[in-house]
N, C-alpha and C positions, 0 to 999 in steps of 0.2 A: 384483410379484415377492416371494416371500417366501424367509426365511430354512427351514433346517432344523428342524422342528417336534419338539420334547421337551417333555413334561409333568414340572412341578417338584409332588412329592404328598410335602408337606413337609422345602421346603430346608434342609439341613443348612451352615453355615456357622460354622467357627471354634468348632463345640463347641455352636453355639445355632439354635435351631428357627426356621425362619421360617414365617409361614402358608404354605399352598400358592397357587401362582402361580407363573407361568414371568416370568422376568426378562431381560431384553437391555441387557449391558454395551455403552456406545457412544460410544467413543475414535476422534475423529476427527484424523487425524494429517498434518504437514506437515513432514519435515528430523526424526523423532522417533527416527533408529536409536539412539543411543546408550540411550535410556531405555526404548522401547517393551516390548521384549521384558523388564524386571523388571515395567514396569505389568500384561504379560499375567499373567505368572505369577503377580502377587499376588492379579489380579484371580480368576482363577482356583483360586486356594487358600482364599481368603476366600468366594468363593461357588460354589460347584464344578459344581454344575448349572445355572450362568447361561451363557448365548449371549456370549462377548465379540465384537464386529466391532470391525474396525479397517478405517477408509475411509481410504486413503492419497490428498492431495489434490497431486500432482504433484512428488512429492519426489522430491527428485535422489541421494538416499541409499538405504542398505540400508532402510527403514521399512518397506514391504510383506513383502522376502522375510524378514527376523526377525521382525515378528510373525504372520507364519504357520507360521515353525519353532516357534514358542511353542505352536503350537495354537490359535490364534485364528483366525473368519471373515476371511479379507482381499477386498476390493472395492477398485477404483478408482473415485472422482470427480474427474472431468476440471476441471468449472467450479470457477475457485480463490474459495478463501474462506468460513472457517467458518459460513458460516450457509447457505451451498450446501450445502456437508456435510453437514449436520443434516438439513437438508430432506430430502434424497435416504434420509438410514439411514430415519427416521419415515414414510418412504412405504413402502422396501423392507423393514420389519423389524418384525417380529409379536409383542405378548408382555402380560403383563398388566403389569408394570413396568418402567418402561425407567429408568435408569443413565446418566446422559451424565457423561462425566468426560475430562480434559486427556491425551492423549500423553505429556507430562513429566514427570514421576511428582512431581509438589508435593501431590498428592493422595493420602493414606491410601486404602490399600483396605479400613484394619480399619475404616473409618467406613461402609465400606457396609452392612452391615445395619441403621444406626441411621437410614439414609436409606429406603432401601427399605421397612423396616415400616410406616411409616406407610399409604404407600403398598399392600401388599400385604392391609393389616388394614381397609382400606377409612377411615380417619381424615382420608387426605390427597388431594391431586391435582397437588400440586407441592411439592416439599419441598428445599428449599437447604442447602449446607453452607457454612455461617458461618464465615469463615475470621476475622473482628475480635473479635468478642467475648471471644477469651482473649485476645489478644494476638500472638499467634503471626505474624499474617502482617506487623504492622509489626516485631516483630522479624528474622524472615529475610529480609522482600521490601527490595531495597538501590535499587526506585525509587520513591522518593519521591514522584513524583508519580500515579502509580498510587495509590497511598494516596488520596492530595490528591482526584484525579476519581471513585474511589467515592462520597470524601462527599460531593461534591458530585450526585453524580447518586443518592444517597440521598435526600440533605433535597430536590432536586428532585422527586423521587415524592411525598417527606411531604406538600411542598405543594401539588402538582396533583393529586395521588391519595387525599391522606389517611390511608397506609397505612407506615411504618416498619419497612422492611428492615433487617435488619443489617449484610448486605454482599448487593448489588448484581452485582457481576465474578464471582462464583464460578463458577467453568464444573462444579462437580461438583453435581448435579441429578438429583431422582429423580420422573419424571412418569408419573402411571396413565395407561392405554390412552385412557380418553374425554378428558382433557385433550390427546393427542397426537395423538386422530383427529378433534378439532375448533379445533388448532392452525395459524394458517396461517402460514410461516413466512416473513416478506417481508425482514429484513435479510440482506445476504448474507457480510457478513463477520462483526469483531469485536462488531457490535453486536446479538447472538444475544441474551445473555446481557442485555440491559437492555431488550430487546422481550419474553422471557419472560417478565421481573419484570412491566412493565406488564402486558401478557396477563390472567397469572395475577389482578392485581388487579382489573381495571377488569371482568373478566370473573365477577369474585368467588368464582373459585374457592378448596380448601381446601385454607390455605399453613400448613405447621411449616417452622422455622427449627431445624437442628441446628449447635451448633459442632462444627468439625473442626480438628485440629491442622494446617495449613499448613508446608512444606518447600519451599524456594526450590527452582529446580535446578541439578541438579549442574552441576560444573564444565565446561567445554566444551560445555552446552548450551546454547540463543540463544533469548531470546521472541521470536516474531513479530509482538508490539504493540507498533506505533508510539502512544509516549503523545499524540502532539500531533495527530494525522491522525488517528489512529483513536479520541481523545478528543473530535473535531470532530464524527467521526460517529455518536456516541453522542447529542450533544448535540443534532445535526440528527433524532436517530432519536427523542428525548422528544418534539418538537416537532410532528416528523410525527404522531406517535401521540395527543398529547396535541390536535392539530385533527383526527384521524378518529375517533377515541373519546366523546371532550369538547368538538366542536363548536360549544357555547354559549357555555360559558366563556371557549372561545380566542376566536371573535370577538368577546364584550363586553368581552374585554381589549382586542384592540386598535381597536375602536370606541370604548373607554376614551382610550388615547392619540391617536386624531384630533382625538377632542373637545377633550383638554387642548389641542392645536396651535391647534384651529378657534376655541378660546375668548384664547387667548392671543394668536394673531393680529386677531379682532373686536374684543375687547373695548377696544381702543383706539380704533378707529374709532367704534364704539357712542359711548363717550365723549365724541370728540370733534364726531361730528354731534349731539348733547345739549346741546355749548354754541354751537356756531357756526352751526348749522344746514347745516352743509356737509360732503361728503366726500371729503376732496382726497387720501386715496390707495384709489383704485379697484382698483390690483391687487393690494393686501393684502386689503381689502374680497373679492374676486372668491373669492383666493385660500384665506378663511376660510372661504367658501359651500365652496369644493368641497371642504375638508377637514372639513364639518358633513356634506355630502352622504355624502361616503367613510363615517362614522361610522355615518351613518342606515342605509346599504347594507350595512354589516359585522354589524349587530342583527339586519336583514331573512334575510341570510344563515346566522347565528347560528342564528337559527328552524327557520330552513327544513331546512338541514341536523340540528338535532335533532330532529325530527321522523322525519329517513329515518334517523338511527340507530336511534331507539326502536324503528324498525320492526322494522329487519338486526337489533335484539337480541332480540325474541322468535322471530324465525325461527331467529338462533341458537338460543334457549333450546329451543328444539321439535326441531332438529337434538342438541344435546345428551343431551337425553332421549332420542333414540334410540339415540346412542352407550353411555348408560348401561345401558339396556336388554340393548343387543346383549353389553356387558360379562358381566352379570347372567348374561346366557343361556349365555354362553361360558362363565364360571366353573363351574355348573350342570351341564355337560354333561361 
């Protein structure tokens, strides 16, 4: 299903030229009346020939019918939870750069063209808006522990990835067409945003980092992330990703800790049949073998599965190159 088709032959935005490229703003919204309807219209002043949709995910408020008095695309998706949403607009929605940004208006619209160009100018294929680096967002943001679980699922990246984000949670994102059409989107809630990050690295796509000025929100309106429930699943969703991605790694790690177990358990008994010639506990003894055994199966496994990645990743890389292509041809045309 596609959206309504318009050609952008050089967007005009806030006074400043953008390459030509059609773009689709993509505010997926839950409980957002109070704010949606300023985010359309900014959205729509700052970029005036871009598609905004707004996916209303089961809200019990005015959200759908004001931001469609705004002038925005409105849809419903039924299955709750942002990373449902997502999925659904990047099936249903056509464009050479797409825009994903918050319902709540904590996000600048003036910061969109500084996200988009990259993107539009062919530089980038996933480009973040950095709410830490000036500071802004631990000044306005009043939880604390939001702060707290970016960094930590930052320097989580650093070390499984090797790769240094500056901020992590930002829901404001600006991905080209072949990024979106060879994205598969498996979180279904809040952990969109920390499955993209991985994605975009492991996948080795091309990441800019822009900062953006950060604004809590307004008064009377509610986040929907649970820090402590929805920071579990964040943390489950590295884990996932970092054993279907990274296969080797993950089981030499933990083939790593059996062994510490299987050696910590043996090596007393080793010891003590050396002096006595005897082994008088047999179910430590037993219990060491099968936590060596477990270790030896976790390496075997390790292999094995990176082996069928290496594979899945040139068949992606041959799937991508087509997406580029068909990009190439579409611009072209």
């Amino acid at each position: 299903m596609q959206g309504p088709e318009e050609t952008n032959a050089g967007v005009e935005c806030a006074g400043d030229s953008l390459p030509q490229g059609t773009i689709a703003v993509l505010i997926p919204c839950y409980n957002e009346e109070l704010t949606i309807g300023k985010v359309v219209d900014d959205f729509r002043r700052v970029l005036p020939t871009a598609e905004v949709w707004v996916y209303d995910n089961n809200s019990s408020d005015r959200t759908a019918e004001v931001a469609r008095s705004h002038g925005a695309f409105v849809r419903d998706e039924p299955r709750q939870g942002k990373g449902n949403v997502v999925r659904q607009m990047l099936r249903d929605i056509d464009a050479d750069c797409y825009l994903m940004v918050d319902g709540d208006d904590t996000y600048p619209a003036e910061a969109a063209p500084d996200l988009v160009r990259p993107v539009l100018e062919g530089r980038a294929d996933h480009v973040v808006g950095d709410r830490l680096s000036n500071g802004t967002y631990g000044a306005e943001n009043k939880r604390q522990f939001h702060g707290f679980g970016n960094g930590l699922v930052r320097w989580l990246i650093k070390v499984l990835y090797g790769f240094e984000y500056a901020d992590v949670m930002t829901g404001y994102r600006a991905m080209s067409r072949p990024f979106v059409r060879t994205y598969p989107v498996l979180s279904p809630g809040f952990e969109l945003e920390t499955e993209l990050s991985i994605h975009a690295v492991d996948k080795r796509w091309r990441i800019e980092q822009v900062p953006i000025t950060y604004r809590d929100r307004p008064e009377g309106s509610v986040s929907k992330l649970n820090t402590v429930s929805d920071g579990l699943k964040v943390l489950r969703m590295i884990a996932s990703l970092f054993k279907d991605y990274r296969p080797l790694p993950f089981f030499l790690l933990l083939a790593t800790v059996f062994l510490v177990i299987c050696l910590a358990l043996g090596l007393p008994v080793v010891y003590e049949f050396r002096h006595t010639g005897l082994v008088a506990r047999f179910p430590t003894a037993f219990l060491a073998m099968g936590f060596g055994i477990l270790a030896a199966l976790f390496v075997a496994v390790g292999i094995i599965l990176d082996t069928e990645v290496k594979a899945g990743r040139r068949a992606w890389e041959l799937e991508c190159a087509k997406a580029f292509a068909e990009d190439r041809a579409r611009r072209s045309s």
